[in-house]
C-alpha positions as a Markdown table, in Angstrom:
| # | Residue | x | y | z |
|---|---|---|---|---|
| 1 | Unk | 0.0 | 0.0 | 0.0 |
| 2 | Unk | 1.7 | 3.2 | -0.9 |
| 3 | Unk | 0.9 | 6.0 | 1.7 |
| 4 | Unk | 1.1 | 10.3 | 0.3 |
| 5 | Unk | 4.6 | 10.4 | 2.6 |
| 6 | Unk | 5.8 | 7.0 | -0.4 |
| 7 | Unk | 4.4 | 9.5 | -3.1 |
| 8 | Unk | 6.0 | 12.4 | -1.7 |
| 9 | Unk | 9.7 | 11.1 | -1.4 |
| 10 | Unk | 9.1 | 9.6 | -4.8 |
| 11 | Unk | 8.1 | 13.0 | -6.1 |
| 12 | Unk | 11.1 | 14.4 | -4.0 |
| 13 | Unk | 13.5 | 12.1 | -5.5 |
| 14 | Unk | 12.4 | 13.0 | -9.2 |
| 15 | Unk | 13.1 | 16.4 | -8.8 |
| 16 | Unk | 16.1 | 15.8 | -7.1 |
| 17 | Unk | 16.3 | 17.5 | -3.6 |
| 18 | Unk | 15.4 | 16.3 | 0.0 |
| 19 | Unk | 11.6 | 17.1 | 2.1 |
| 20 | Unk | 11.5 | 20.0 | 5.0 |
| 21 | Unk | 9.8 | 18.5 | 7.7 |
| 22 | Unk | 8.4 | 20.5 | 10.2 |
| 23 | Unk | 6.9 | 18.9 | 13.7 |
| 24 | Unk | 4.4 | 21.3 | 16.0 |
| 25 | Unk | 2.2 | 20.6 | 19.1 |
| 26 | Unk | -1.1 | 19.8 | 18.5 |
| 27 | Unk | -3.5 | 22.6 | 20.0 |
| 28 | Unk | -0.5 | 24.8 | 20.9 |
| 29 | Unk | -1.6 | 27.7 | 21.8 |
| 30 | Unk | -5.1 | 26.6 | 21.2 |
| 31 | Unk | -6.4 | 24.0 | 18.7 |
| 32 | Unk | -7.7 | 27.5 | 16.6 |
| 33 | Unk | -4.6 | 29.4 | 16.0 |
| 34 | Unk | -2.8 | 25.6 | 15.6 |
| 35 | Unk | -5.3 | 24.3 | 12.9 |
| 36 | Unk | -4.2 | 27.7 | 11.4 |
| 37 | Unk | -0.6 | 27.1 | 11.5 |
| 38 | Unk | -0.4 | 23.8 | 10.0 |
| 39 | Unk | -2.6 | 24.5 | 7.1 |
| 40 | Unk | -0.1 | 27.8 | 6.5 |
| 41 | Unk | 3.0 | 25.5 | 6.1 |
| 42 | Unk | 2.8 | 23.5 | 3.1 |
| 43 | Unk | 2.2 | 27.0 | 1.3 |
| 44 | Unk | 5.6 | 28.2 | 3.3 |
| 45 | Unk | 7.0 | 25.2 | 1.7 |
| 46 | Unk | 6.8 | 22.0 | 4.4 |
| 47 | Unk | 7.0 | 18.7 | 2.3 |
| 48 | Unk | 5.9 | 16.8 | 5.7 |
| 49 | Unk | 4.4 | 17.6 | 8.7 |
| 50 | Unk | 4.5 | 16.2 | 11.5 |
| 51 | Unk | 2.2 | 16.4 | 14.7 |
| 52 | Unk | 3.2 | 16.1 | 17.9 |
| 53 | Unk | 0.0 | 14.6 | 20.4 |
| 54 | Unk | 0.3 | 16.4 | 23.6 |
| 55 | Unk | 1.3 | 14.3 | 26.9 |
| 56 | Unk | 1.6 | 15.0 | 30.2 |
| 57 | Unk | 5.3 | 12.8 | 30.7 |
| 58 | Unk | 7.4 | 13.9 | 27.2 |
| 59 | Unk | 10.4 | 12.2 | 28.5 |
| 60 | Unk | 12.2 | 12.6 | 25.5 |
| 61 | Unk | 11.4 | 16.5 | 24.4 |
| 62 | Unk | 13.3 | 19.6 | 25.7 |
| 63 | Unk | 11.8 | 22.7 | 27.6 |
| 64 | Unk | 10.5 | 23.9 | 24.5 |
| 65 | Unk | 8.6 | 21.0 | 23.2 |
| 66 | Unk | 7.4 | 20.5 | 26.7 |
| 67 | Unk | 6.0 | 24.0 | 27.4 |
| 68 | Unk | 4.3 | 23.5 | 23.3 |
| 69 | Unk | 2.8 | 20.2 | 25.0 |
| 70 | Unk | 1.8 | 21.8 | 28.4 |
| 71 | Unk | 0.6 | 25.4 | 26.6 |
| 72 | Unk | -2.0 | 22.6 | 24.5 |
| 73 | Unk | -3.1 | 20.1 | 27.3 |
| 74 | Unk | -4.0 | 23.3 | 29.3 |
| 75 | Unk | -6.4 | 24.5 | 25.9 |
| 76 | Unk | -8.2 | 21.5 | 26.5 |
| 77 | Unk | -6.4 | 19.5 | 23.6 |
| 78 | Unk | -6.5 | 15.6 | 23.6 |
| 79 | Unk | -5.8 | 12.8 | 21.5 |
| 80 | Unk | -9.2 | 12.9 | 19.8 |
| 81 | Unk | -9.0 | 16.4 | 18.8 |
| 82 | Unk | -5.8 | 15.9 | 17.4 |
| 83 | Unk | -7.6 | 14.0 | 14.9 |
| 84 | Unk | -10.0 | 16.2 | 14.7 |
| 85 | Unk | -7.5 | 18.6 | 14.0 |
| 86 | Unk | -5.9 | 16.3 | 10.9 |
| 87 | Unk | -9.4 | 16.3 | 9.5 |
| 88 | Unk | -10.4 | 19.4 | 9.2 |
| 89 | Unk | -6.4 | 19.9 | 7.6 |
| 90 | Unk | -7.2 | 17.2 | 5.0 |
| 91 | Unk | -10.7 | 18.8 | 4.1 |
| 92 | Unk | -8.6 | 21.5 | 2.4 |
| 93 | Unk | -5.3 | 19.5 | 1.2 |
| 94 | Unk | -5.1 | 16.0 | 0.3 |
| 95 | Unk | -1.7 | 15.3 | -0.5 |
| 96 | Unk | 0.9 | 16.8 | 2.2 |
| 97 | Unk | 1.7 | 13.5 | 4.2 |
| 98 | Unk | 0.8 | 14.2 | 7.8 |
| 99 | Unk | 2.9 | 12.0 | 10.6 |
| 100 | Unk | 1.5 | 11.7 | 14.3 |
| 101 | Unk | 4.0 | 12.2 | 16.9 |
| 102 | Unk | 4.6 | 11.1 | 20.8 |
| 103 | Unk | 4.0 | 8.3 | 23.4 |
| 104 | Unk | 2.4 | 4.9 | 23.1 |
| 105 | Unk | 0.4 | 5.9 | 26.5 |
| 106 | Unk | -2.5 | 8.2 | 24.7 |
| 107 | Unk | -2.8 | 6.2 | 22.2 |
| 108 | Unk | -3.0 | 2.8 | 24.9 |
| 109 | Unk | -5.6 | 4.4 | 26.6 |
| 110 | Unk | -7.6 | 5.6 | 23.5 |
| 111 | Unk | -7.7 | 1.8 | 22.5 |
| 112 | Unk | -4.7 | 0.8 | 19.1 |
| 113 | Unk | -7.4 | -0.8 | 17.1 |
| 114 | Unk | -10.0 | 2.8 | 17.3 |
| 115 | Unk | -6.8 | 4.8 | 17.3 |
| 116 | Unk | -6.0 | 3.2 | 13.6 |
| 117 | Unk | -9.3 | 3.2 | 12.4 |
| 118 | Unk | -9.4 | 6.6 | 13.5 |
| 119 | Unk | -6.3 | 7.9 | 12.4 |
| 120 | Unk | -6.7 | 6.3 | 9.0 |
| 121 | Unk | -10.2 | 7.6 | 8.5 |
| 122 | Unk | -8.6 | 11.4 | 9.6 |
| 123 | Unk | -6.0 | 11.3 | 6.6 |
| 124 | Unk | -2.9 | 10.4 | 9.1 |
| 125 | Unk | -0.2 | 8.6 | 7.0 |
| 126 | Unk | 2.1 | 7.3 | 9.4 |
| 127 | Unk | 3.2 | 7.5 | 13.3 |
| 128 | Unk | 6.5 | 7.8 | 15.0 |
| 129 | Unk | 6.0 | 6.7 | 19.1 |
| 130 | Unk | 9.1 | 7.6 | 20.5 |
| 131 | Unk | 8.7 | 4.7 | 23.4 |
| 132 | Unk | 8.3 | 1.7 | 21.6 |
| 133 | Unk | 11.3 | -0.1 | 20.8 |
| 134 | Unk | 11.2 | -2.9 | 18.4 |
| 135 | Unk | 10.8 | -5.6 | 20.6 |
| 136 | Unk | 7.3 | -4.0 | 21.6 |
| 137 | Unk | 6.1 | -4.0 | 18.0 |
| 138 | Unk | 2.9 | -6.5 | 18.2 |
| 139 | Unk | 1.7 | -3.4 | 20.8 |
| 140 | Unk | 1.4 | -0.9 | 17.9 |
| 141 | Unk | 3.7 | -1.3 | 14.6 |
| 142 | Unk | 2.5 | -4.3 | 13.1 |
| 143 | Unk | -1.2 | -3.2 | 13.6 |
| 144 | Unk | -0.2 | 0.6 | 12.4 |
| 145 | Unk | 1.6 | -1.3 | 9.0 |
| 146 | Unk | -1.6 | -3.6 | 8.7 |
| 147 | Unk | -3.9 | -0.3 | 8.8 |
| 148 | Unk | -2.0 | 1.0 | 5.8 |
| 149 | Unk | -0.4 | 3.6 | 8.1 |
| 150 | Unk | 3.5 | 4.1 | 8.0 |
| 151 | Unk | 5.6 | 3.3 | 11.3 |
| 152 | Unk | 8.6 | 5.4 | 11.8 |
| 153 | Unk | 11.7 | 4.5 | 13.4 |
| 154 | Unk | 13.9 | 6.8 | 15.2 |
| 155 | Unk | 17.9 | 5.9 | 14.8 |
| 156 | Unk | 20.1 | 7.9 | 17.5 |
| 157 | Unk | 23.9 | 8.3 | 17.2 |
| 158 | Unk | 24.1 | 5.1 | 19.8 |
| 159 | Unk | 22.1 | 3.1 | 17.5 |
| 160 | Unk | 24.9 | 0.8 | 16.2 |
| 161 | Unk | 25.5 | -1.9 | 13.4 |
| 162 | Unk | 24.4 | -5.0 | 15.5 |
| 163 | Unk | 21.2 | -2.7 | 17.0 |
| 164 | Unk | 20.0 | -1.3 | 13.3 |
| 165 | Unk | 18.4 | -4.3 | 11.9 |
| 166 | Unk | 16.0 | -4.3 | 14.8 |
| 167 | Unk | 15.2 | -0.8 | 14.4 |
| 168 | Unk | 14.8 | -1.1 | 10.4 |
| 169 | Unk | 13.0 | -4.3 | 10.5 |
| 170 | Unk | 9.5 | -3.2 | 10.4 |
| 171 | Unk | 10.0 | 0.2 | 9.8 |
| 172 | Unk | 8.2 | 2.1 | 6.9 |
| 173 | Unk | 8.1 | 5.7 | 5.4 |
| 174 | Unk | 11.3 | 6.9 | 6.5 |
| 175 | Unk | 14.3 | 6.2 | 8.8 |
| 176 | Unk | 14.0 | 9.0 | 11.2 |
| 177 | Unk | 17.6 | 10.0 | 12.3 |
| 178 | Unk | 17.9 | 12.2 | 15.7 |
| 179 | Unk | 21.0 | 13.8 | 15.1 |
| 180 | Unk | 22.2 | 14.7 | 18.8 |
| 181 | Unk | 22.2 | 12.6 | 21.7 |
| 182 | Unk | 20.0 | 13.9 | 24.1 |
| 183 | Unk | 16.9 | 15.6 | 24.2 |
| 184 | Unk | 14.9 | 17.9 | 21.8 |
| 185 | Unk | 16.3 | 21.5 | 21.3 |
| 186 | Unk | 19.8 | 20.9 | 23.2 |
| 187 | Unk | 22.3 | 21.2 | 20.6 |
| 188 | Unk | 23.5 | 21.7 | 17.3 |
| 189 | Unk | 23.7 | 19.0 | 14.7 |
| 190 | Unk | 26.8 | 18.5 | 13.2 |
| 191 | Unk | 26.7 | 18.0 | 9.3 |
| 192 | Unk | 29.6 | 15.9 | 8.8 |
| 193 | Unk | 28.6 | 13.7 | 11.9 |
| 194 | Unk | 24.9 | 13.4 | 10.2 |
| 195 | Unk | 26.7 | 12.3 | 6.4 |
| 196 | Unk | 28.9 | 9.3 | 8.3 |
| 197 | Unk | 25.4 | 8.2 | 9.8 |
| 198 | Unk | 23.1 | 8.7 | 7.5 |
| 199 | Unk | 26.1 | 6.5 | 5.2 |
| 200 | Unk | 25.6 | 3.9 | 7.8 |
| 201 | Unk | 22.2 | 3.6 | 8.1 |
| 202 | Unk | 22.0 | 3.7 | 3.9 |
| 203 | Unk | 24.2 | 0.4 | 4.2 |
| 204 | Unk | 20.8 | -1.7 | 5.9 |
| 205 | Unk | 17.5 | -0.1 | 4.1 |
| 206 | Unk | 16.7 | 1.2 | 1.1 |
| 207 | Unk | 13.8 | 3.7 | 2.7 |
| 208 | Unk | 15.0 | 7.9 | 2.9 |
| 209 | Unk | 16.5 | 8.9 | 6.0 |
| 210 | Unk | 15.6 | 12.5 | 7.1 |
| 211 | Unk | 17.2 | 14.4 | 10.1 |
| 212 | Unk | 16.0 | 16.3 | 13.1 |
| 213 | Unk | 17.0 | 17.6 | 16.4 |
| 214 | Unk | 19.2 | 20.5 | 16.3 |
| 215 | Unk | 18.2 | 22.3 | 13.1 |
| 216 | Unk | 17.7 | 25.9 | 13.7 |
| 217 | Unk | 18.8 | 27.7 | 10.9 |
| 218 | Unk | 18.4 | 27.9 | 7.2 |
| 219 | Unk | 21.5 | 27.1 | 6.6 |
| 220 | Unk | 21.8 | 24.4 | 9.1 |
| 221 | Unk | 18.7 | 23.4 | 7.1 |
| 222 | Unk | 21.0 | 23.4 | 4.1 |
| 223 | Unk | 23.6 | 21.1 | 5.1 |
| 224 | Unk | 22.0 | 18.5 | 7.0 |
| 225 | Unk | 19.9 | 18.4 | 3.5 |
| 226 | Unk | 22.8 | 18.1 | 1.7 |
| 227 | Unk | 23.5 | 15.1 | 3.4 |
| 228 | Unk | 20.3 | 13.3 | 4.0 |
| 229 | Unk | 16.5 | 13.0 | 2.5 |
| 230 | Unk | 14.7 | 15.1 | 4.6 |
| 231 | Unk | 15.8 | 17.9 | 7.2 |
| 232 | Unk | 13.5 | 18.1 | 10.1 |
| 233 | Unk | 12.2 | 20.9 | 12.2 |
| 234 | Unk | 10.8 | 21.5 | 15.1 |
| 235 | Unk | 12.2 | 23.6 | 18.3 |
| 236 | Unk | 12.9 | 26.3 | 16.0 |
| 237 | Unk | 8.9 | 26.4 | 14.9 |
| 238 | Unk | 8.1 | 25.9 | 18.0 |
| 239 | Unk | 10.4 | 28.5 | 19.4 |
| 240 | Unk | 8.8 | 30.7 | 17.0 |
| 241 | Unk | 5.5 | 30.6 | 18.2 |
| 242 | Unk | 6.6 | 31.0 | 21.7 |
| 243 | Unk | 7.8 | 33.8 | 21.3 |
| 244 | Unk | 5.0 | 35.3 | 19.5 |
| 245 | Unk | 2.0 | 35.1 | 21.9 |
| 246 | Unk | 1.0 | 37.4 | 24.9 |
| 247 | Unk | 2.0 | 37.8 | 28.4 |
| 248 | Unk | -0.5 | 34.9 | 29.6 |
| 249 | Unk | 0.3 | 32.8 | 26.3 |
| 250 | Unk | -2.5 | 33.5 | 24.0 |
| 251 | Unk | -1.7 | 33.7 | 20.4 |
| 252 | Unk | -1.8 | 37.1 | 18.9 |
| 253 | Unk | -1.9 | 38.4 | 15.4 |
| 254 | Unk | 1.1 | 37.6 | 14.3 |
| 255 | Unk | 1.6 | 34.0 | 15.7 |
| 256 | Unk | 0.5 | 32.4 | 12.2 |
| 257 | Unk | 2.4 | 34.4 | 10.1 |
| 258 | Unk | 6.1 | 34.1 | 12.8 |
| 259 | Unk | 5.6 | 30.4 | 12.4 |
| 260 | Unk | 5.2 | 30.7 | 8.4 |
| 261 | Unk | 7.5 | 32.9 | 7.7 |
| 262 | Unk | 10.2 | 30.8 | 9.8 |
| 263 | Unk | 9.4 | 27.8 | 7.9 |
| 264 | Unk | 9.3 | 29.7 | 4.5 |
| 265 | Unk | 13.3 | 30.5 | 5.1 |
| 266 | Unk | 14.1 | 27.1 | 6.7 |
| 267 | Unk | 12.3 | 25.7 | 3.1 |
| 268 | Unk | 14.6 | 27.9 | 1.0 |
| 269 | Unk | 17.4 | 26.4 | 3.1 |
| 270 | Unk | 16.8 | 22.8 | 2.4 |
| 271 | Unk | 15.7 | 23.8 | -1.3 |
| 272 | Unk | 19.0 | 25.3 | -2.0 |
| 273 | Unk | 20.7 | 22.4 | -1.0 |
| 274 | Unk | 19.6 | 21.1 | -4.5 |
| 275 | Unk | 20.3 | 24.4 | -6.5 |
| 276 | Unk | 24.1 | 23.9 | -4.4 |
| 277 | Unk | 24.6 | 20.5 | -5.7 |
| 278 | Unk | 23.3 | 21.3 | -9.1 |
């Protein structure tokens, strides 16, 4: 079954350069101004998006990520409007892949089989659950894969040669590579780290393999896109945004447009990356 994020890469790889991916909270500040956001970014230039689902234990995201998360669950935003939030995305685009991002517990509680049947029927294309490692993968990957959803795997600079066929085994979409080790938002990545790795990784799949973590600048953008299929972002967005609302946190007029016009230039980073190599 070939999902948009298959079509995507595919169209991607024809005209020769690698996908921006941009991650943001769902319902951060409010599911409003968010719903907003995302359906500004494929216009700004976003190949992918992906979603994070707000959870009150993000054990893996930094202070930003966590604040995006905690700045949504306080606007009332759960796992069902998330999907929500997907659908009314997809009632006006129909083609920008969409990946769901965060912790197996939401999703556990929601019940896997509704969850699939619900994501599927919301236009979600594939998932990326940052706690389940391979062995766990009757709990949620195999199902995901039988619902014609993508499963994501994250690869970390510790994941070596012996651990990588695990990780790639039922892995689908993408190879997601995070870049730094350590949490969201807490470093730089290093571009001629990410080219060894993303080498390595080439060795045992065939699927793209986009970066994230660290990414902050167009012309960060640039090299890690030079190196890899897809350069992700997300602290930076979600930095962004931050940074834009009022005193007690509430989006304000220019929220949509500081979030856009960040990704527009992180776009023409990654896009030049193919002029550069041209």
């Amino acid at each position: 079954m070939t999902t948009r994020i298959d079509t995507r890469f595919a169209e991607l790889q024809k005209q020769g350069r690698s996908a921006f991916v941009t991650f943001l909270m769902a319902g951060d500040p409010d599911p409003e101004t968010s719903l907003a956001i995302i359906k500004a970014l494929p216009q700004a230039g976003a190949d992918i998006i992906e979603i994070g689902m707000p959870f009150t234990d993000p054990m893996a995201d930094g202070p930003a990520i966590q604040a995006a998360g905690l700045r949504a669950l306080k606007a009332g935003m759960t796992l069902k409007k998330t999907l929500d939030l997907v659908r009314k995305f997809r009632s006006g685009d129909n083609v920008t892949p969409i990946v769901l991002m965060g912790y197996y517990n939401p999703i556990y509680v929601h019940g896997v089989e509704t969850f699939l049947v619900e994501a599927r029927e919301a236009g979600v294309d594939g998932l990326i659950v940052v706690d389940l490692p391979p062995e766990e993968d009757e709990e949620l990957c195999l199902p995901a894969l039988r619902a014609g959803l993508n499963f994501i795997r994250l690869a970390t600079p510790t994941t070596d040669d012996r651990r990588l066929p695990a990780v790639l085994a039922n892995t689908s979409g993408f190879v997601y590579y995070v870049s730094i080790t350590g949490i969201t938002g807490s470093a730089a990545a290093d571009a001629s780290q990410v080219g060894a790795a993303v080498t390595r990784i080439r060795r045992h799949t065939a699927l793209p393999v986009c970066v994230g973590f660290g990414i902050r600048t167009p012309e960060a953008a640039r090299a890690i896109a030079r190196a890899a299929n897809g350069a992700v972002v997300g602290t930076a967005l979600v930095d962004a945004l931050a940074k834009s609302l009022d005193a007690e946190g509430r989006a304000t007029p220019g929220t949509v447009k500081a979030v856009a016009d960040l990704a527009a230039s992180l776009a023409q980073g990654v896009r030049g990356a193919a002029q550069a190599a041209e």
